[in-house]
C-alpha atoms as one frame of an Amber mdcrd trajectory, in Angstrom:
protein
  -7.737  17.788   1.073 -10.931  19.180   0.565 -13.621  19.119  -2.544 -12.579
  22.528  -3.528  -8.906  21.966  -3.243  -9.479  18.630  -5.419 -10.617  21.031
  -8.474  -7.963  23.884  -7.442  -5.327  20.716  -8.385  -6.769  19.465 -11.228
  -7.269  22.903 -12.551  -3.686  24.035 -12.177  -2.211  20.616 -13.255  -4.711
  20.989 -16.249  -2.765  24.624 -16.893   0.596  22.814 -16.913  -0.574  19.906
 -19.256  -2.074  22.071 -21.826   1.691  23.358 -21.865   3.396  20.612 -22.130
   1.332  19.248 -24.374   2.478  22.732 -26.569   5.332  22.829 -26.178   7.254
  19.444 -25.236   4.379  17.492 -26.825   2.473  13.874 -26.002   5.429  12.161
 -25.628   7.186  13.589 -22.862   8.003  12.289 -19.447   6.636  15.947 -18.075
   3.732  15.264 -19.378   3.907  11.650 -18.398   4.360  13.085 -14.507   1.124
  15.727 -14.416  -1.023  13.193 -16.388   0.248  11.053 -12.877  -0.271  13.645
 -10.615  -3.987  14.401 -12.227  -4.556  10.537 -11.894  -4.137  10.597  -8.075
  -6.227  13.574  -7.481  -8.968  11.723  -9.231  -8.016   8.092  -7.342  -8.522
  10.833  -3.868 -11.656  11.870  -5.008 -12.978   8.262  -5.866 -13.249   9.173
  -9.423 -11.911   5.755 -10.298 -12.226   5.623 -13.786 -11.274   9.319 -14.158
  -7.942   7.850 -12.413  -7.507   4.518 -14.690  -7.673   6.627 -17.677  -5.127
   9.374 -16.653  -2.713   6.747 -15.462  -3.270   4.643 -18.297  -2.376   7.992
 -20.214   1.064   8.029 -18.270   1.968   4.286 -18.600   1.389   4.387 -22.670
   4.220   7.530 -22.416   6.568   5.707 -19.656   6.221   2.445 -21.816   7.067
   4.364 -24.988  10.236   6.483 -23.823  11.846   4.292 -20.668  10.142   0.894
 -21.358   8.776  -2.118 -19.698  11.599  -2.380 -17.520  11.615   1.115 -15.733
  10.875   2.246 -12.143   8.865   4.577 -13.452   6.265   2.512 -15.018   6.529
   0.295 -12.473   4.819   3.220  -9.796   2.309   3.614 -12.625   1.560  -0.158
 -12.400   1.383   0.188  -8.845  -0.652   3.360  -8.947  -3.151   1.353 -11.435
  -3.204  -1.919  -8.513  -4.673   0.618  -6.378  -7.240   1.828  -8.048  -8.293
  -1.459  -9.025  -8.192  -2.829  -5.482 -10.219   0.259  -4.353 -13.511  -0.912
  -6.940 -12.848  -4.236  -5.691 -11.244  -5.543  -8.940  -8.891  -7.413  -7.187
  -7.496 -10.033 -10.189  -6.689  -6.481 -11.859  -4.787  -5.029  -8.923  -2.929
  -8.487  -8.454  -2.032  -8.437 -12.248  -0.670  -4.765 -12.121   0.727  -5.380
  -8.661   2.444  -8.094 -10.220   3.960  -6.769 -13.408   5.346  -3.892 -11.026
   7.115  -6.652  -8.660   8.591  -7.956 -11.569   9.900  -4.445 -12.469  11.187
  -4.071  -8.901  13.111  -7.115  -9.029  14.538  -6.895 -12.057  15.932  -3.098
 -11.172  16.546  -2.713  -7.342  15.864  -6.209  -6.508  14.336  -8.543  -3.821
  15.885  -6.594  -0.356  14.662  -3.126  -1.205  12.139  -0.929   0.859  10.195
  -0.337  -2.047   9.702  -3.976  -3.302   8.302  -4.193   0.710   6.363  -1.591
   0.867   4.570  -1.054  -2.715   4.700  -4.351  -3.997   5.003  -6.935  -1.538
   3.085  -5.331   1.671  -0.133  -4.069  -0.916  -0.562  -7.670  -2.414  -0.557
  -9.148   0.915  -3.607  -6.270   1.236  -5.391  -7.541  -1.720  -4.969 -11.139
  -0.656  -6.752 -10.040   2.435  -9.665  -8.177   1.266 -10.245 -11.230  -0.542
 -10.353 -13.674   2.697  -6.986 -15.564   0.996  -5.637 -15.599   4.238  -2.507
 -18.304   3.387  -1.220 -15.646   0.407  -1.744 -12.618   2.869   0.442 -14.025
   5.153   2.816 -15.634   2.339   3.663 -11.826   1.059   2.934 -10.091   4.491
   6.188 -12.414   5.441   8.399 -11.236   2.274   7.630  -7.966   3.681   8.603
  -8.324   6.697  11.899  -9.740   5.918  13.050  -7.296   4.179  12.052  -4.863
   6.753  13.743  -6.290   9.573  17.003  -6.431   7.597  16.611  -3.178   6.274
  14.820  -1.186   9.044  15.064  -3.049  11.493  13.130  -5.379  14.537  12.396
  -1.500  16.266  11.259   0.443  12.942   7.180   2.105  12.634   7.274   0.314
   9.155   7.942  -3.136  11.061   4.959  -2.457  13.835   3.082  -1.866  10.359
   3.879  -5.151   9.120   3.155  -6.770  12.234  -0.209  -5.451  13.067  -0.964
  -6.333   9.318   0.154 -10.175  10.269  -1.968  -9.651  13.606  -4.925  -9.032
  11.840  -5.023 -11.862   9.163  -4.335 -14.234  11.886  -7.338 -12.853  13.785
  -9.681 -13.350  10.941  -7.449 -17.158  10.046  -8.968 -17.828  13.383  -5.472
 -18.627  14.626  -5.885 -16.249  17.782  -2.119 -17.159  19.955  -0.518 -16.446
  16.564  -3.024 -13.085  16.388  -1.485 -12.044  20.077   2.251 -12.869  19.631
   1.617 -10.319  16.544   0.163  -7.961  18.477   2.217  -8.163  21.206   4.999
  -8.014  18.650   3.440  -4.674  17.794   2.751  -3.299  20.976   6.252  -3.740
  22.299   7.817  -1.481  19.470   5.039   1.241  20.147   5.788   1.097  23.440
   9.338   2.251  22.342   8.293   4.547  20.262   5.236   6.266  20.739   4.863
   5.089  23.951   1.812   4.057  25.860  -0.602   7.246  25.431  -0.313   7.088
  21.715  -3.826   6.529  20.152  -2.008   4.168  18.078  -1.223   1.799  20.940
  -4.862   2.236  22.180  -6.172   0.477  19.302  -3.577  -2.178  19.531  -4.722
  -2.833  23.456  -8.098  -2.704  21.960  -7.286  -5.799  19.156  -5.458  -7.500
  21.559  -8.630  -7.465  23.864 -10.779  -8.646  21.226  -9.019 -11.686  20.483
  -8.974 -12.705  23.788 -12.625 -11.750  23.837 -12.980 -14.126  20.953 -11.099
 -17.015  22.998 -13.520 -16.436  26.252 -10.554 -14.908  28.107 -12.655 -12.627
  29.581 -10.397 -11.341  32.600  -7.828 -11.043  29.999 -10.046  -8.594  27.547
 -10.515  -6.392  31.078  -6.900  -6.234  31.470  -6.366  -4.542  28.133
């Protein structure tokens, strides 16, 4: 989206809340979802604190009309996590990531998509941006479990969670655990999008950099 169309939303979503704010008033869960919607615009622009306080504006109506215990508040935790991990406050995105994992639990539990995806898969993200390999792997792994039961071994989501794994292995300097991941990876793109994909370019291209790394040379040409 460009600049322009970054105002054109806030301006129209700005329309609706003034008429919410008329006519359903603070309190409402409309008014709850375009002070969301305004948030993200301003997390896409990078307007970070712009996007704290409009979510924060959300959360104090989810909290006050569905609770603590909601789906709903938990995406507005989640929402908040991000924002937090993109400044680099990454105890804040844990702590939000976490109080929407306990949310998740507590209403669609442990096996669901979106305790893999939002909760589980973007603290494993956090943990790596902070060079915690161990927990990046740790939640990475909860992730992935519940993708292969749900998804499956041959799912886009899977490769996802894989190539995730590949990395953090790469940088753990564990590099045969880096290429089974990888190779992991590759095989379901293979299937997939097959072997023209830009996608699967970049995973020949990590898979020659870790061997590379080990001094495989001939191998690196290979891929």
């Amino acid at each position: 989206m460009a600049f322009g169309e970054y105002e054109q939303a806030l301006e129209y979503n700005g329309k609706a809340l003034k008429i919410f704010l008329a006519t359903v008033g603070e309190a409402h869960p409309d008014t709850a979802i375009t002070y969301n919607n305004m948030a993200a615009v301003y997390r896409n622009q990078g307007r970070y604190d712009k996007a704290l306080e409009y979510y924060s504006k959300a959360s104090s109506i989810t909290l006050a009309t569905v609770g603590d215990s909601h789906p709903d508040t938990a995406t507005t935790y989640n929402n908040m996590a991000l924002v937090y991990s993109s400044q680099g406050q990454y105890e804040q995105a844990l702590e939000y990531y976490g109080k929407a994992l306990k949310i998740r639990l507590s209403t669609v539990g442990e096996a669901h998509p979106d305790t893999a995806t939002t909760t589980y898969n973007n603290m494993a993200n956090v943990y790596y941006k902070q060079g915690r390999y161990e927990q990046a792997l740790e939640y990475y792994g909860k992730a992935l479990k519940i993708r292969l039961a749900t998804v499956g071994e041959a799912h886009l989501s899977t490769a996802t969670t894989y190539k995730n794994m590949a990395h953090v292995y790469d940088r753990h300097g564990q590099s045969d655990k880096a290429l089974e991941y990888h190779g992991k990876l590759l095989k379901i793109q293979l299937a997939t999008v097959g072997e023209a994909h830009p996608n699967t370019a970049k995973t020949f291209t990590g898979m020659a950099n870790v061997y590379m790394n080990q001094g495989q040379y001939d191998k690196a040409l290979e891929y």
